[in-house]
N, C-alpha and C positions, 0 to 999 in steps of 0.2 A: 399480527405478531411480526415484527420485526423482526428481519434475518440480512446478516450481512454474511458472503460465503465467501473465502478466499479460495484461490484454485492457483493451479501453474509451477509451483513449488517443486523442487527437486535438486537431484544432483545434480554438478554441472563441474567442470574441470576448469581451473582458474584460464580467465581471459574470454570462459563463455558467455552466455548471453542468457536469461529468461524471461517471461515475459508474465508478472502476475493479474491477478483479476478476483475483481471483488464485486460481485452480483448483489447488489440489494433488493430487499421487498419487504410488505409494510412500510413504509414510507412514502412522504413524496421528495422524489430523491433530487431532482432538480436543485430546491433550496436548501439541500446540505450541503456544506463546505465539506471534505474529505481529506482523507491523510493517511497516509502509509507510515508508521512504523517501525520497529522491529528491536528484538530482543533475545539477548542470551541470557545461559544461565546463571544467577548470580549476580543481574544486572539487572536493573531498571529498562524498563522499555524508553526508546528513542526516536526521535523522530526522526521520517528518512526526507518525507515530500507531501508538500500540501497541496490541492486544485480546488479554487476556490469555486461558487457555481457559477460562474463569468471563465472560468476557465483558466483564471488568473494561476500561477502556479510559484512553488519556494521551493527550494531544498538545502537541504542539510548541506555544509562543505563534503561530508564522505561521499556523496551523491551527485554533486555539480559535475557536468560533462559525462556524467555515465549513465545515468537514469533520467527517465521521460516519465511523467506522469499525465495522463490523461483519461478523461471520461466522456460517456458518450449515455447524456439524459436520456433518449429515447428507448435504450435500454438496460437503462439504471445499472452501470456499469463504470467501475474504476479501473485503472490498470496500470501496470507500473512496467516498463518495459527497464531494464537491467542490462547492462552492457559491461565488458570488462569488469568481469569479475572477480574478485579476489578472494581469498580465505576470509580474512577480515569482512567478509561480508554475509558469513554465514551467522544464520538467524533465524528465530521464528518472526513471520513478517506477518503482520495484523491490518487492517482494512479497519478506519475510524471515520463516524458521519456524526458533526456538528451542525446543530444549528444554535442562533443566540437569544432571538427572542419568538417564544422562549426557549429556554436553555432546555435540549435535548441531546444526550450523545448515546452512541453504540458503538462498541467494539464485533468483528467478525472473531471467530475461533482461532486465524492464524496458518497458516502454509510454512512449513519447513524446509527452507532453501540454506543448500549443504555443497560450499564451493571446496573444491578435494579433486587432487591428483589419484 
């Protein structure tokens, strides 16, 4: 069974920092490509940051110079470190693993990170 677990999610006061994590299993997590997310309510989910399994890595313009994304195959782990934060940045943040052939994806449940004075 496939399980992808978001963790690290919370509140956080504008200008703070979190750092998320996304634990997979059932997988072999090495050859998925990965992606962070994230979505309000009334909105379509968006993407924040992709790490490709090379390590290769994108992000969104809302995300350039503020968030890291990295992972660490050995134990199948993604994470998204978040720096200067803003309201605008509050989300439910989801953990996504592609691969292309063949075409396989999963979504995690999601972590609720709530930037607020």
């Amino acid at each position: 069974q496939v399980q992808l677990v978001e963790s690290g999610g919370g509140l956080v006061q504008p200008g703070g920092s979190l750092r998320l994590s996304c634990a997979a299993s059932g997988i072999i997590f090495s050859i998925y490509d990965m992606a962070w997310y994230r979505q309000t309510p009334g909105n379509q989910r968006e993407l924040v940051a992709t790490i490709t399994t090379n390590g290769g890595t994108y992000y969104e313009d809302a995300a350039k110079g503020r968030f890291t994304a990295s992972r660490d195959n050995d134990k199948n782990m993604v994470l998204l470190q978040m720096n200067s934060l803003t309201p605008e940045d509050t989300a439910v943040y989801y953990c996504h693993a592609e691969r292309r052939f063949p075409s396989l994806s999963f979504w995690g449940r999601g972590t609720q990170v709530t930037v607020s004075s």
